[in-house]
C-alpha positions as a LaTeX table, in Angstrom:
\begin{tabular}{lrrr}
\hline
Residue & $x$ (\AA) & $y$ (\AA) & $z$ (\AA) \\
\hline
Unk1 & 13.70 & 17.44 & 2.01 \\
Unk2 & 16.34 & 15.58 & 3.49 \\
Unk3 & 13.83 & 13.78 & 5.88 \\
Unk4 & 11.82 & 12.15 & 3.19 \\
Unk5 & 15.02 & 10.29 & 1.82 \\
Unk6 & 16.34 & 9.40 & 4.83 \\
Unk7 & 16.23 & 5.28 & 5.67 \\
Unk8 & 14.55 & 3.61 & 8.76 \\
Unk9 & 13.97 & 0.55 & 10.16 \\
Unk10 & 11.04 & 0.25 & 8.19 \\
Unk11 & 12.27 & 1.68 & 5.19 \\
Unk12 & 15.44 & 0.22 & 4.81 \\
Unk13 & 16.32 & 0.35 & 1.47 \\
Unk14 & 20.29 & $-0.51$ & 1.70 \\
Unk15 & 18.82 & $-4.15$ & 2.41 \\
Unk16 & 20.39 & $-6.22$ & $-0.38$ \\
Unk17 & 17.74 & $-7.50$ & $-1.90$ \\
Unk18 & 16.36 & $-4.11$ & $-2.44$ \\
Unk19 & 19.47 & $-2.76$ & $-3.75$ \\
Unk20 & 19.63 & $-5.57$ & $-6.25$ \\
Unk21 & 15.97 & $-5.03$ & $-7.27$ \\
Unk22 & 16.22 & $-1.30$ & $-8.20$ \\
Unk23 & 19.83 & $-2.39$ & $-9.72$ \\
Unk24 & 17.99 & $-4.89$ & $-12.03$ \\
Unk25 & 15.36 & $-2.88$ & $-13.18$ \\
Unk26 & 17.72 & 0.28 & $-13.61$ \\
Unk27 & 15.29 & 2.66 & $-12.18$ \\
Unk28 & 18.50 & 4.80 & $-10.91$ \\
Unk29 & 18.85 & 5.64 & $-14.89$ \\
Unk30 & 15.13 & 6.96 & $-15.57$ \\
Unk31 & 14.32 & 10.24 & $-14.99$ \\
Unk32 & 12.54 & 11.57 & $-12.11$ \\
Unk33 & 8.94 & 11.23 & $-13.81$ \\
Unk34 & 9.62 & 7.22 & $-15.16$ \\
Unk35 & 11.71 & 6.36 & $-11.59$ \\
Unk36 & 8.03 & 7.06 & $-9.63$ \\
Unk37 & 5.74 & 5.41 & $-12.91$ \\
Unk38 & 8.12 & 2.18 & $-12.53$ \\
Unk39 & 8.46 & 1.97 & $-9.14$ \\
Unk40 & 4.20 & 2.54 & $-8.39$ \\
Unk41 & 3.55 & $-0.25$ & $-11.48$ \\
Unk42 & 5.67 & $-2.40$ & $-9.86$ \\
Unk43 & 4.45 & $-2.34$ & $-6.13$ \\
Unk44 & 1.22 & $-2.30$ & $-7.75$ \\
Unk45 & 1.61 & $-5.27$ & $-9.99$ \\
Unk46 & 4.55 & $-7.69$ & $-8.98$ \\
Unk47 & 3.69 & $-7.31$ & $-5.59$ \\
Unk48 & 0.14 & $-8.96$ & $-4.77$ \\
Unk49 & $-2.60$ & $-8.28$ & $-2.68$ \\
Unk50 & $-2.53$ & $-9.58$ & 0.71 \\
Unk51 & $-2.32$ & $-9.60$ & 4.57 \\
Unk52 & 1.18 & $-9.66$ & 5.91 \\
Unk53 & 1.65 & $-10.74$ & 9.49 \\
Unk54 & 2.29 & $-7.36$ & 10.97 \\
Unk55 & 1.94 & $-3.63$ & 9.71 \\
Unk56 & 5.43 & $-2.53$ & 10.52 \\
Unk57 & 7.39 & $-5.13$ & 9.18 \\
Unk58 & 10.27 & $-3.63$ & 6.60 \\
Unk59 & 10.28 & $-3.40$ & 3.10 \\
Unk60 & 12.73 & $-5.74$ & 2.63 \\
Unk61 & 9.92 & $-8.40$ & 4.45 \\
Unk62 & 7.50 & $-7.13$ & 1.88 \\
Unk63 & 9.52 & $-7.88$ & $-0.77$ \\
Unk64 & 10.26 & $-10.99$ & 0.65 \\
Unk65 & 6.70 & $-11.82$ & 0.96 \\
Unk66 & 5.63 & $-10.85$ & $-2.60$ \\
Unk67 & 2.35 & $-9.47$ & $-0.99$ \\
Unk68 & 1.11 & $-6.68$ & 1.09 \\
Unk69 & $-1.88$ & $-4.56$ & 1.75 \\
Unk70 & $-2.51$ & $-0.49$ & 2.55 \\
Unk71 & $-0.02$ & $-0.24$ & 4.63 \\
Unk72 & 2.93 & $-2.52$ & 3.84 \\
Unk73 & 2.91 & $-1.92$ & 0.78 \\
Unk74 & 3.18 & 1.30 & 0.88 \\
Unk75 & 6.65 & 0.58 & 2.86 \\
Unk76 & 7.88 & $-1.20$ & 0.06 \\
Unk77 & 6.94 & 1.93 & $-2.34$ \\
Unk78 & 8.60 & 4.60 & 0.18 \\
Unk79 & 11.67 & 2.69 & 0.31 \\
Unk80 & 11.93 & 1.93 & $-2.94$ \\
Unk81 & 11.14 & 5.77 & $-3.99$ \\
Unk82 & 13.97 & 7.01 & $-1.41$ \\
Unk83 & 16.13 & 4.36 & $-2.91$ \\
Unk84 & 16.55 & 6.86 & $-6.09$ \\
Unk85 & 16.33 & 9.95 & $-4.57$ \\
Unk86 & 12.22 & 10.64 & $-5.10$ \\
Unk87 & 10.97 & 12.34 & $-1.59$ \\
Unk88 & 7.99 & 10.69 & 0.03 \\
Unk89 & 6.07 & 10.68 & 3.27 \\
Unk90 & 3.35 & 8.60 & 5.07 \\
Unk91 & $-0.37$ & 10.00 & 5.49 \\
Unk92 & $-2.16$ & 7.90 & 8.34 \\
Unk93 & $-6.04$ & 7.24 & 8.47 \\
Unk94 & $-8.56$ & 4.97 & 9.82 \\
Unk95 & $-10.91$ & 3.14 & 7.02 \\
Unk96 & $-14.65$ & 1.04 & 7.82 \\
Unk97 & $-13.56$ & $-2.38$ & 7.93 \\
Unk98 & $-16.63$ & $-3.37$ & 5.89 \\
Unk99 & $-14.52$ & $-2.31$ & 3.16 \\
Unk100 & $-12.38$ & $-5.17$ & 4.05 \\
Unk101 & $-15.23$ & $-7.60$ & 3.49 \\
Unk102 & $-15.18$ & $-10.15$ & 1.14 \\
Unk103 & $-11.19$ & $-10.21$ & 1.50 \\
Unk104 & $-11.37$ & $-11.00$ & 5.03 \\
Unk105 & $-13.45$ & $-13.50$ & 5.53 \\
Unk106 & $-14.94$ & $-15.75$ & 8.79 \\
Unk107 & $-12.87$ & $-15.29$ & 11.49 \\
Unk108 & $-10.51$ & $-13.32$ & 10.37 \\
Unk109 & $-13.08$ & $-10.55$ & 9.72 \\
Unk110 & $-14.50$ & $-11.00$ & 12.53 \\
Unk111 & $-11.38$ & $-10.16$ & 14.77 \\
Unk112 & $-11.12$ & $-7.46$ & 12.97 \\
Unk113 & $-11.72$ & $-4.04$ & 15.03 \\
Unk114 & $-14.08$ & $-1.30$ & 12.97 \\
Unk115 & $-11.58$ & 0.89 & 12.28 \\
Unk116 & $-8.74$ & $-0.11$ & 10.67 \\
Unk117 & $-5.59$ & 1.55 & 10.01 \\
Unk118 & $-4.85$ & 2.51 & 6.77 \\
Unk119 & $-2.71$ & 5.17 & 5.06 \\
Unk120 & $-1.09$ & 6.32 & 1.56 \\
Unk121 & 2.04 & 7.78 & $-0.09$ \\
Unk122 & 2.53 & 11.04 & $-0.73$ \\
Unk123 & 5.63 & 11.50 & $-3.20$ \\
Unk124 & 6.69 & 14.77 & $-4.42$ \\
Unk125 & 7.44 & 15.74 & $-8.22$ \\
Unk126 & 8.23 & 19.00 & $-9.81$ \\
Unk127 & 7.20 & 20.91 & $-6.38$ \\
Unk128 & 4.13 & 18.80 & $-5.31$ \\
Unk129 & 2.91 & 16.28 & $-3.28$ \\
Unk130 & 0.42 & 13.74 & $-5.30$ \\
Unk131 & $-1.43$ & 11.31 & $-3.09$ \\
Unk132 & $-1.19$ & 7.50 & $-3.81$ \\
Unk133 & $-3.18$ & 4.98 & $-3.13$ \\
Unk134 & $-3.55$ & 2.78 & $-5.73$ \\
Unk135 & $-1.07$ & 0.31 & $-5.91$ \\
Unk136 & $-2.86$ & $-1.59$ & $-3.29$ \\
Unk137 & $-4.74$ & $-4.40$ & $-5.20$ \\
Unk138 & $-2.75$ & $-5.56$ & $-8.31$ \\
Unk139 & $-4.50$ & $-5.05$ & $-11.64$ \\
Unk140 & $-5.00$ & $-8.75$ & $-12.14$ \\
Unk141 & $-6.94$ & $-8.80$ & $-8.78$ \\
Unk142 & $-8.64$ & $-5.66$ & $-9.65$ \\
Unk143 & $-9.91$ & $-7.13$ & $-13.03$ \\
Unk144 & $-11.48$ & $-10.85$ & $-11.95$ \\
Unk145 & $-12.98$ & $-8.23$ & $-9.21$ \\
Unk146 & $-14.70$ & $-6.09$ & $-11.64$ \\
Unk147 & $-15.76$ & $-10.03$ & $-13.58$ \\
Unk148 & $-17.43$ & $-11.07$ & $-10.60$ \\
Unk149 & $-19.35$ & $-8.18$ & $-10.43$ \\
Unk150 & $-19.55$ & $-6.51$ & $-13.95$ \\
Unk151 & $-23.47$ & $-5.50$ & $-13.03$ \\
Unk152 & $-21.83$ & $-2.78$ & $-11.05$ \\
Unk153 & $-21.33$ & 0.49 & $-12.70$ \\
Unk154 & $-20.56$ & 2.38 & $-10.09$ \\
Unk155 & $-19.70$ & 2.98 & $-6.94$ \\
Unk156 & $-18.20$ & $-0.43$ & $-4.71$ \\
Unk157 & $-17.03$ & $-1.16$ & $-0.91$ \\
Unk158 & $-15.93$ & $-4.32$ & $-0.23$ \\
Unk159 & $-13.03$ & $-6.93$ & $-1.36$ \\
Unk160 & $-10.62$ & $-4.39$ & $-0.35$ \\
Unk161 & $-12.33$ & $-1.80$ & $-2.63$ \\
Unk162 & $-14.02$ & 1.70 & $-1.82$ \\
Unk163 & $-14.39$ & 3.72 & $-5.15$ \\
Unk164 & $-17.06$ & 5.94 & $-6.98$ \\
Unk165 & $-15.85$ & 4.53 & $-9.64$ \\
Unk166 & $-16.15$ & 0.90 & $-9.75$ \\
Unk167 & $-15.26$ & $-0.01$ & $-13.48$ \\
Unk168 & $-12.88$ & 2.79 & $-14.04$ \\
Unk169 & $-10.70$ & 3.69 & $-10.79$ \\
Unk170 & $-7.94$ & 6.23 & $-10.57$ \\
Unk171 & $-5.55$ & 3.83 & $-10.25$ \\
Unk172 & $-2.73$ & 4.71 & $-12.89$ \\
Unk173 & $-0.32$ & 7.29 & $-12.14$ \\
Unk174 & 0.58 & 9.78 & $-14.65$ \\
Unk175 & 1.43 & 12.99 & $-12.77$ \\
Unk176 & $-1.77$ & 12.80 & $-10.69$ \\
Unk177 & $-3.56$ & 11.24 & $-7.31$ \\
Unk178 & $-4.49$ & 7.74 & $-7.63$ \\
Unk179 & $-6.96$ & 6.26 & $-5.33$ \\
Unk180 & $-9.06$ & 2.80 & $-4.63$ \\
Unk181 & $-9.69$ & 2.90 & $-0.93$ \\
Unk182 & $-10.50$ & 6.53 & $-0.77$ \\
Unk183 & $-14.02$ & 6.24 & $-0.10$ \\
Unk184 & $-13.61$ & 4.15 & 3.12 \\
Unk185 & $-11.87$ & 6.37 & 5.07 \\
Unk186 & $-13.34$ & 7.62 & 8.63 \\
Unk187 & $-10.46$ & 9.66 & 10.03 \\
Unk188 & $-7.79$ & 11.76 & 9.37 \\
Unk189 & $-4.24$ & 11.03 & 10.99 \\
Unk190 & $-2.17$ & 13.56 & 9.28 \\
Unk191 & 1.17 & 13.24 & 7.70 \\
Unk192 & 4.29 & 11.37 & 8.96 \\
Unk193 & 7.86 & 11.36 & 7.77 \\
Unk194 & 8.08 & 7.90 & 7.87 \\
Unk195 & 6.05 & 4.20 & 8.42 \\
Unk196 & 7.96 & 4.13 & 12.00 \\
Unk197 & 6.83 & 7.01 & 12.90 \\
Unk198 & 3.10 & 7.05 & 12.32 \\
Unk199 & 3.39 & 3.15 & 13.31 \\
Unk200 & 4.76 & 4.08 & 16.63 \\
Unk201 & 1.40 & 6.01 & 17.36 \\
Unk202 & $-1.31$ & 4.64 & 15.85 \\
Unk203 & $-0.13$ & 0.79 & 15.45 \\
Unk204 & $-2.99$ & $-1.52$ & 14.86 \\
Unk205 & $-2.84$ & $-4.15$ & 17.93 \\
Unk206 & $-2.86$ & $-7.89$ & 16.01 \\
Unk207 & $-3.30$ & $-10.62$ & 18.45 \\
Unk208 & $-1.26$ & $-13.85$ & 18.10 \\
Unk209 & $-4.23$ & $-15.85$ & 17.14 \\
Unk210 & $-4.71$ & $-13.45$ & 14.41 \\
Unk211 & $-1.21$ & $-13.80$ & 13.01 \\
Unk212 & $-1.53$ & $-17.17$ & 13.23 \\
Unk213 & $-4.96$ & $-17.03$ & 11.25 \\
Unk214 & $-3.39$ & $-14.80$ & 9.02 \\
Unk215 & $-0.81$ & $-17.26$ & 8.11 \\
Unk216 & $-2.73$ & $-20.12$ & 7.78 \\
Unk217 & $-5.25$ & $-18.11$ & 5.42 \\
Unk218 & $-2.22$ & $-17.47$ & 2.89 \\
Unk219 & $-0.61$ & $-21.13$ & 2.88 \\
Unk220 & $-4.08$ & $-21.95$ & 1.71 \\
\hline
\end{tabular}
């Protein structure tokens, strides 16, 4: 177990700002079951959807940033989660960028490549490993998503969405897998101890002139 605690570059959770957050919100004091419930709600929530400059940044840039998609969020969560002891690990895939659509929009879509990297969580409680996926679009985001279209009753793909289940997804975690991109995914990377690691190998090449799109699109 000990290398699913361990800190990284990526998941450096003895940044101060970190250490203050889960000092703040006590999480050290919950038991195993509330420390993961917290710490999900709260990537999931307080920290909004968006596109960060880079995929490997560290969590402590996350935090910083207040925003994050698939993958850096999911830093922020790992860290955070090895911050109080909970074991976690990285599973790497590709998902359809038209997914992506509707959140990405002109250009920025459009230097997108048709694959995209994308991965989940996978914490361990009580002897098993629960996928999660969820926390990437904050409920409030989720819910003017579901107003703007609230003819669909089922299944959706786009706007950073790919469920079965449009108006209901798995996306609360209670001792179970939690999912909203599922549906998108085209290939299978396997599991990774860490962000760095999987990051190292299957890094998704962003051009200059797409970080520089990127931040223009969130000043705006």
């Amino acid at each position: 177990m000990d290398r699913y605690l361990r800190p990284t570059r990526m998941l450096d959770f003895h940044h101060r700002s970190i250490r203050e957050l889960v000092k703040e919100r006590r999480w050290e004091n919950e038991n195993e079951f509330a420390k993961i419930q917290k710490i999900y709600n709260f990537v999931r929530d307080e920290i909004q959807f968006g596109y960060n400059t880079d995929d490997a940044i560290p969590a402590s840039e996350v935090l910083k940033d207040g925003y994050g998609q698939c993958n850096t969020k999911g830093t922020l969560l790992m860290a955070l989660l090895r911050a109080v002891g909970i074991p976690c690990r990285i599973h790497g895939f590709t998902i359809d960028k038209k997914l992506q659509k509707g959140a990405m929009t002109g250009l920025i879509y459009a230097l997108a490549p048709r694959n995209i990297v994308h991965s989940w969580v996978e914490v361990q409680h009580q002897g098993r490993w629960y996928n999660i996926e969820g926390f990437i679009l904050d409920r409030p985001y989720l819910n003017k998503l579901q107003a703007k279209f609230s003819d669909c009753k089922a299944g959706f793909c786009g706007y950073g969405v790919a469920t079965d289940n449009f108006r209901n997804p798995p996306i609360d975690w209670n001792g179970n897998d939690t999912y909203i991109q599922k549906e998108g995914i085209n290939r299978d990377f396997g599991v990774f101890d860490s962000p760095d690691a999987f990051f190292e190998i299957y890094g998704q090449p962003i051009s200059p002139l797409k970080k520089w799109i990127s931040g223009i699109s969130r000043a705006k």
